[in-house]
N, C-alpha and C positions, 0 to 999 in steps of 0.2 A: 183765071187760074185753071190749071188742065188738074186733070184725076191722076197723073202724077205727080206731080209740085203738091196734092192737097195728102197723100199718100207719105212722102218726105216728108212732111212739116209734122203730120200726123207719128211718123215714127221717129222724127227728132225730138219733139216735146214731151213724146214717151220716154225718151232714155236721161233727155235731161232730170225727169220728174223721179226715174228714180234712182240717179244719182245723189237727190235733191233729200230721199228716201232714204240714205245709203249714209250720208253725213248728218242725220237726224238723229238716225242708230247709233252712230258712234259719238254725235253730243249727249246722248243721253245715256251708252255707258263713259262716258269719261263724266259727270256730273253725276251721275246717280241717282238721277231722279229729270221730272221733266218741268226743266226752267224756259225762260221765257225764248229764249235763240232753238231751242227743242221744236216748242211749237210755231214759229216762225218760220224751220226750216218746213214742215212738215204740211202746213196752209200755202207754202210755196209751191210744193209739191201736189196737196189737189189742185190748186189752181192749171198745173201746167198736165197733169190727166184730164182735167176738164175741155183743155184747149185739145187736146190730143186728141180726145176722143170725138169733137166736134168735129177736125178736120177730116178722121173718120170715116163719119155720117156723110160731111160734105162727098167725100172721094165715092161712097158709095151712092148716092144721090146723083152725081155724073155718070155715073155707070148704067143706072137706073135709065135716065132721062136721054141719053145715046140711042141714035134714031138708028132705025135697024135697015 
């Protein structure tokens, strides 16, 4: 994987996550209060920061390791 391709995935799984953020908010104001599809959406959502920020580190760690 090159340090752009890890760069892309890193800023897709960003926006997915808060998209993912985005229809949490508005399950929980149409419910009014936080039910179970609330925090489902919302454990979706760290998971896909978690991925995001991993590929991140990866992009910066090729950057790092690029011989000069």
């Amino acid at each position: 994987m090159t340090r752009r391709a890890a760069k892309f995935y890193g800023y897709l799984y960003f926006f997915i996550a808060t998209i993912f953020v985005l229809f949490a908010i508005q399950q929980n104001n149409r419910t009014e209060g936080w039910d179970f599809f609330t925090i489902l959406l919302m454990a979706v959502a760290a998971i896909d920061y978690m991925i995001s920020f991993r590929y991140f580190g990866k992009a910066k760690t090729m950057k790092e390791d690029k011989p000069k």
